[in-house]
The first five atom37 places (N, CA, C, CB, O) and aatype in JSON, in Angstrom:
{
  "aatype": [20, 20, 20, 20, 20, 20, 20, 20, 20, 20, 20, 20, 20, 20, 20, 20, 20, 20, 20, 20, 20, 20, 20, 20, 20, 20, 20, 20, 20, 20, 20, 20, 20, 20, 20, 20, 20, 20, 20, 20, 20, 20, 20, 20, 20, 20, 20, 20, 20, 20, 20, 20, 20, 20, 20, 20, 20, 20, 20, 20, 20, 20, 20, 20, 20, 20, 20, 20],
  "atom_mask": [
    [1, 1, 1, 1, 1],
    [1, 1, 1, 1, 1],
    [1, 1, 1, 1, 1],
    [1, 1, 1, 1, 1],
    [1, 1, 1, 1, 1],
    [1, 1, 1, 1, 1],
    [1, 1, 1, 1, 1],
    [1, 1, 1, 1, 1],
    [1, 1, 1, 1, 1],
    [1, 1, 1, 1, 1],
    [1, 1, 1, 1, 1],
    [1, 1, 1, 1, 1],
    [1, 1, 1, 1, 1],
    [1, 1, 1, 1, 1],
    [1, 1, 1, 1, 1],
    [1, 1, 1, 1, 1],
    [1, 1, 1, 1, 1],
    [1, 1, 1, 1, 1],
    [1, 1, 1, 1, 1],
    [1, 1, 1, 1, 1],
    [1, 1, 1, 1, 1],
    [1, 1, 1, 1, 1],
    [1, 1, 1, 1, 1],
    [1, 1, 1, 1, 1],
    [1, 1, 1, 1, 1],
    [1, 1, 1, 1, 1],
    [1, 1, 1, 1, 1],
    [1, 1, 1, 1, 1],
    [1, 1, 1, 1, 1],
    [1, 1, 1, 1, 1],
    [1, 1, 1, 1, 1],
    [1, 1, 1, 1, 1],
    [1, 1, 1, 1, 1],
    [1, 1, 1, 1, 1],
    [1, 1, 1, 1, 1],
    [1, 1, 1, 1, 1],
    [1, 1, 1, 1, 1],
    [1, 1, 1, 1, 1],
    [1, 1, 1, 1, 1],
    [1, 1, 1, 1, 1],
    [1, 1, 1, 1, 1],
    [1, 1, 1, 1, 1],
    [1, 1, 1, 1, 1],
    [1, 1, 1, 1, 1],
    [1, 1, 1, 1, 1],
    [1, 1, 1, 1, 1],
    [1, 1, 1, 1, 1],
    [1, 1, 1, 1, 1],
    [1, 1, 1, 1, 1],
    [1, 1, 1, 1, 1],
    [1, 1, 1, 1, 1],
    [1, 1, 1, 1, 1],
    [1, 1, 1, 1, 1],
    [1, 1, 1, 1, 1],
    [1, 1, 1, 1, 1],
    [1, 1, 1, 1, 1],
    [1, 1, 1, 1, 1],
    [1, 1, 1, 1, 1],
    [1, 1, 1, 1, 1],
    [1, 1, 1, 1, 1],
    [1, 1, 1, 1, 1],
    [1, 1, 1, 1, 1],
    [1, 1, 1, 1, 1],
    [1, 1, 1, 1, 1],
    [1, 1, 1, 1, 1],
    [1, 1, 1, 1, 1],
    [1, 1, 1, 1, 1],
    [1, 1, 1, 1, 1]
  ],
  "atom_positions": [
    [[174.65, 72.38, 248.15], [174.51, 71.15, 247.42], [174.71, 69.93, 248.3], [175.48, 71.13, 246.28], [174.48, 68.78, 247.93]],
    [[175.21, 70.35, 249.63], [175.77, 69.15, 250.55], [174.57, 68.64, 251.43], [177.07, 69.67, 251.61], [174.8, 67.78, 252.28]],
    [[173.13, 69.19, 251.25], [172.57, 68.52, 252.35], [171.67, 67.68, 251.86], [172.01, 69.33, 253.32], [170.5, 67.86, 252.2]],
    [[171.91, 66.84, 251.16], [170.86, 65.71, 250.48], [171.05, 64.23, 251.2], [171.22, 65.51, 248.67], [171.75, 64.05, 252.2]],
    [[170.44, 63.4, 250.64], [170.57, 62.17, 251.35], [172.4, 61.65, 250.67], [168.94, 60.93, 250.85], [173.18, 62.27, 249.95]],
    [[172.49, 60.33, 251.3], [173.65, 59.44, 250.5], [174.12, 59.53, 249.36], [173.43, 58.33, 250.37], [175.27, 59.82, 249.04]],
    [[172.85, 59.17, 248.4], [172.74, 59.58, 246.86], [173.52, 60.07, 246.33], [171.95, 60.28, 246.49], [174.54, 59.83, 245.69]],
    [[172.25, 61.8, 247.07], [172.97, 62.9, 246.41], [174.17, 63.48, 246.73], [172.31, 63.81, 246.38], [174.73, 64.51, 246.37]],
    [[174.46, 62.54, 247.51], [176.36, 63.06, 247.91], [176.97, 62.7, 247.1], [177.27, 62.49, 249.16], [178.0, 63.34, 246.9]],
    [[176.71, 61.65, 246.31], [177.41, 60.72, 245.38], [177.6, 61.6, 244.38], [176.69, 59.4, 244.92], [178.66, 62.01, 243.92]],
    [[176.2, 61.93, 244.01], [176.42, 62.68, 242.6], [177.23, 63.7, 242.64], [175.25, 63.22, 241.99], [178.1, 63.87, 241.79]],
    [[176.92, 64.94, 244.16], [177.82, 65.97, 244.19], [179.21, 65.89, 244.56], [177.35, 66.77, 244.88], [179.77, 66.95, 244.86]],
    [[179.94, 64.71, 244.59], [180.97, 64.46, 244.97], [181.53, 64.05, 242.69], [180.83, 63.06, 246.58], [182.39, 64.35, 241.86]],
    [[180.68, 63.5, 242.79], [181.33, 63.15, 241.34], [181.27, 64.52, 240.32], [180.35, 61.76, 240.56], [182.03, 64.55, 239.35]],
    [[180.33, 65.67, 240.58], [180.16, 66.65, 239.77], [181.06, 67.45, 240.67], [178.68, 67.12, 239.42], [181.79, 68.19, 240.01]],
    [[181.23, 67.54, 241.82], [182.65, 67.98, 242.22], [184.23, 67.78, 241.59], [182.71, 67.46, 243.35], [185.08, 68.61, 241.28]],
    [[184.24, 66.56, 241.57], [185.33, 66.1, 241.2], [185.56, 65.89, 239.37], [185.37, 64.84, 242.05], [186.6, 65.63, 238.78]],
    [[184.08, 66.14, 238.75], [184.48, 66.77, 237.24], [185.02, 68.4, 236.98], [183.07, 66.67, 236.36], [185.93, 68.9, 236.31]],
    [[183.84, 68.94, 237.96], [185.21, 70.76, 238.17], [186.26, 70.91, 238.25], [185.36, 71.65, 239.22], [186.79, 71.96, 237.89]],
    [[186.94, 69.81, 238.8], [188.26, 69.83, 239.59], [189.29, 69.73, 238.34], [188.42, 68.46, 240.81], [190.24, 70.47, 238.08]],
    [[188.78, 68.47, 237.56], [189.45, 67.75, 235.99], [189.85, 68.97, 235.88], [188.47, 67.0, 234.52], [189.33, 69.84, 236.57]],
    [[191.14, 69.33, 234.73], [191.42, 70.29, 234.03], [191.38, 69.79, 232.27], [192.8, 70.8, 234.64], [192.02, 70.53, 231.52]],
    [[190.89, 68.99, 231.84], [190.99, 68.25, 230.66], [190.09, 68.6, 229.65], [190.87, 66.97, 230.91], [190.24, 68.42, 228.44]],
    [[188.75, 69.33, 230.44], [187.83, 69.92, 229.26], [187.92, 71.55, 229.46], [186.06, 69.32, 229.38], [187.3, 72.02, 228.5]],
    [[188.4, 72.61, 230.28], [187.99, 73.55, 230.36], [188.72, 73.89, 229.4], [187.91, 74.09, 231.41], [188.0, 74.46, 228.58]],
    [[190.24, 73.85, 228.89], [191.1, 74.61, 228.33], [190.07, 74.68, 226.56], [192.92, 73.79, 228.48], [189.83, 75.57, 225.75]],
    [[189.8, 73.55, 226.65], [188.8, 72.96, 224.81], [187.52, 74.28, 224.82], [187.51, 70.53, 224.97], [187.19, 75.03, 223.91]],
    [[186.94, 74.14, 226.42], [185.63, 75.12, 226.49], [185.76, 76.23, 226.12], [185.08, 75.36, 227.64], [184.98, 76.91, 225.46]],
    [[186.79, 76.47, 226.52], [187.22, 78.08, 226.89], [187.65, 78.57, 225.66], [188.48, 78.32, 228.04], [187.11, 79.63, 225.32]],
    [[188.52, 78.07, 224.85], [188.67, 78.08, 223.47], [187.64, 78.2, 222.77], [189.22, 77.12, 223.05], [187.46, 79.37, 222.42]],
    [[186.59, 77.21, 222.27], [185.48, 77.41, 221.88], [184.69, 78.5, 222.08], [185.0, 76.63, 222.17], [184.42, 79.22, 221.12]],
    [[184.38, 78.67, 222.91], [183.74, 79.99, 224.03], [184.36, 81.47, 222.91], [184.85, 79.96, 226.3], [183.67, 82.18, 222.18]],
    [[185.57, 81.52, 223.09], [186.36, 82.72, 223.05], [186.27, 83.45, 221.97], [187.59, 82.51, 223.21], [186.94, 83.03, 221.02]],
    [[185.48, 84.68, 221.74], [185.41, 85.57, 220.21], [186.58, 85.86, 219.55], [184.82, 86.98, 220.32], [186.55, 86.29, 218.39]],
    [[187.89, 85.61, 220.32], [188.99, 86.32, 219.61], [189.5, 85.22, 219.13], [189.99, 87.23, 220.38], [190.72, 85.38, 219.11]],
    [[189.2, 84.06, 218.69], [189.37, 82.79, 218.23], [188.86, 83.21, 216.71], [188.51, 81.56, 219.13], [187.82, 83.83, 216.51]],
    [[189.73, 82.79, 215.71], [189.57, 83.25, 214.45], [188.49, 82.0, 213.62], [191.21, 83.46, 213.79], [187.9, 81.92, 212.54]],
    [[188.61, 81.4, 214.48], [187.63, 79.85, 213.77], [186.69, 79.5, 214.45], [188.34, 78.39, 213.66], [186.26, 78.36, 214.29]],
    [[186.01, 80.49, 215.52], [185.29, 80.28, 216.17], [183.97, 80.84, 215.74], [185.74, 80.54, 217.16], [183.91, 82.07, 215.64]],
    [[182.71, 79.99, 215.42], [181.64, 80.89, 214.83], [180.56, 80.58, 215.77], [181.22, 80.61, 213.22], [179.44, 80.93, 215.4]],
    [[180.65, 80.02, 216.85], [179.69, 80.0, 217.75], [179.37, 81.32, 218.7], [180.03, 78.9, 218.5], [178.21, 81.55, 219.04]],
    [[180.34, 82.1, 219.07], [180.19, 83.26, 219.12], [179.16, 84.22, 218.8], [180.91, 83.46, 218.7], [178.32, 84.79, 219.49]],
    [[179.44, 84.25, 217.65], [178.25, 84.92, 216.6], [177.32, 84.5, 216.78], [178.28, 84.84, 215.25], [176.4, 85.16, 217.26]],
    [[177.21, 83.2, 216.47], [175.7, 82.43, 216.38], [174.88, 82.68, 217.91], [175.96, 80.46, 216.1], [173.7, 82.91, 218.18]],
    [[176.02, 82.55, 218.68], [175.06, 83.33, 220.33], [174.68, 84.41, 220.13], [175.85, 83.66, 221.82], [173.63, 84.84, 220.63]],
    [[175.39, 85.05, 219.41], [175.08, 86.7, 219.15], [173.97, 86.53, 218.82], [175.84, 87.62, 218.09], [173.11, 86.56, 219.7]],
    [[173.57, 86.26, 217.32], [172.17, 86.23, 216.42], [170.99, 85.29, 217.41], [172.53, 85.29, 214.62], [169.79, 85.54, 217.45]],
    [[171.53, 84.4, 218.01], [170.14, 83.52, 218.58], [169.78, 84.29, 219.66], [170.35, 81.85, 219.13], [168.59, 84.54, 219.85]],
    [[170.82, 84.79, 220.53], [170.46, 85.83, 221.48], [169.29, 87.1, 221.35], [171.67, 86.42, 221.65], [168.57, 87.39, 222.31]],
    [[169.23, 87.65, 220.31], [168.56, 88.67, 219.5], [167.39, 87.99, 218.93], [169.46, 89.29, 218.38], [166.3, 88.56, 218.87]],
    [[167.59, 86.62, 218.47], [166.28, 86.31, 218.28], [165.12, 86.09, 219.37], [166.39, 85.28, 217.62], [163.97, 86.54, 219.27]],
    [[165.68, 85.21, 220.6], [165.6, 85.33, 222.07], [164.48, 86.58, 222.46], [167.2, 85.66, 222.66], [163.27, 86.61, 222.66]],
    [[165.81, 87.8, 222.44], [165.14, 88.3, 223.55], [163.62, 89.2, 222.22], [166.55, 89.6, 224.8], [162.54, 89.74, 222.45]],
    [[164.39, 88.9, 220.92], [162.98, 90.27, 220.23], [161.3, 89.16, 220.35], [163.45, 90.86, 217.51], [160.1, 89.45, 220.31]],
    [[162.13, 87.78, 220.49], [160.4, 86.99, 220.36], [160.01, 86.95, 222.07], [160.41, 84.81, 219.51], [158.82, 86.72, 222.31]],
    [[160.7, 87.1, 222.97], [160.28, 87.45, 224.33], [159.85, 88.88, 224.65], [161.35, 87.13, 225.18], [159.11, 89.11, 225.62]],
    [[160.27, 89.76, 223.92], [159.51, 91.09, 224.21], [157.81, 90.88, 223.36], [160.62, 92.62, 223.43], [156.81, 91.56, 223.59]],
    [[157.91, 89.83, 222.45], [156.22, 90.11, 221.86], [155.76, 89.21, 222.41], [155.72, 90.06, 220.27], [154.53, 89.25, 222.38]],
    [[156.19, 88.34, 222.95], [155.28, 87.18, 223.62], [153.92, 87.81, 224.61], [156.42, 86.2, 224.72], [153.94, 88.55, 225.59]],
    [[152.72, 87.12, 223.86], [151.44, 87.63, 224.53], [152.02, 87.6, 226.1], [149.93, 86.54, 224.21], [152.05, 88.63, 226.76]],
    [[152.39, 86.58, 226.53], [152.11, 86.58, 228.19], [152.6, 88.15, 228.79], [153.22, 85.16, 229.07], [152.19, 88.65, 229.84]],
    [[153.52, 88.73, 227.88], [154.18, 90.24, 228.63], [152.56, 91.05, 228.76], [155.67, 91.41, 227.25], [151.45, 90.96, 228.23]],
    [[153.28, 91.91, 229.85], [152.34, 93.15, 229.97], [153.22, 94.23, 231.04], [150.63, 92.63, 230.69], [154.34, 94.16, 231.55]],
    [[152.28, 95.09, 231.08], [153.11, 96.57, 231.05], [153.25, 96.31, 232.71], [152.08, 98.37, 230.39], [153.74, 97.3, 233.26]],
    [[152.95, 95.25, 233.61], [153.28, 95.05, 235.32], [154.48, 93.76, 235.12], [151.51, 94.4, 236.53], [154.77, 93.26, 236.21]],
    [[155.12, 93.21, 234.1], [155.79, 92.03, 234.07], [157.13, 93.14, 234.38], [155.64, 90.9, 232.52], [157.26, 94.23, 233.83]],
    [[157.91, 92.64, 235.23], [158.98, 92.6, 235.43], [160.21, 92.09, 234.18], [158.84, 91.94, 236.51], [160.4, 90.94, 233.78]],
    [[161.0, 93.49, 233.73], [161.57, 92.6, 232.54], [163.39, 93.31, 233.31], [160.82, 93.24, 230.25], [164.46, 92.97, 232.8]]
  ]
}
């Protein structure tokens, strides 16, 4: 990520230094977590996931040389 012009040092120095924060991961990670009793996003990855991959297996563009 380090070999860009000036710029992009800028940016990767500032998206560096948001990794670093500890102020949103503990919220993410929570959210994230299935064993969270109030958490229904979980699931909902579950079900959209499945919707995902069953409308990517019929998608015309597949064929029997596509790499899946």
């Amino acid at each position: 990520m380090r070999n860009g012009d000036r710029q992009d040092f800028t940016i990767v120095e500032v998206l560096i230094g948001f990794g670093h924060r500890e102020n949103w991961q503990r919220p993410l990670i929570e959210t994230a977590n299935p064993a969270n009793p109030a958490n229904q996003y979980a699931d909902r990855l579950i079900i959209d996931w499945r919707a995902y991959c069953g409308a990517y297996d019929r998608a015309p563009y597949m064929s029997e040389w596509a790499i899946r």
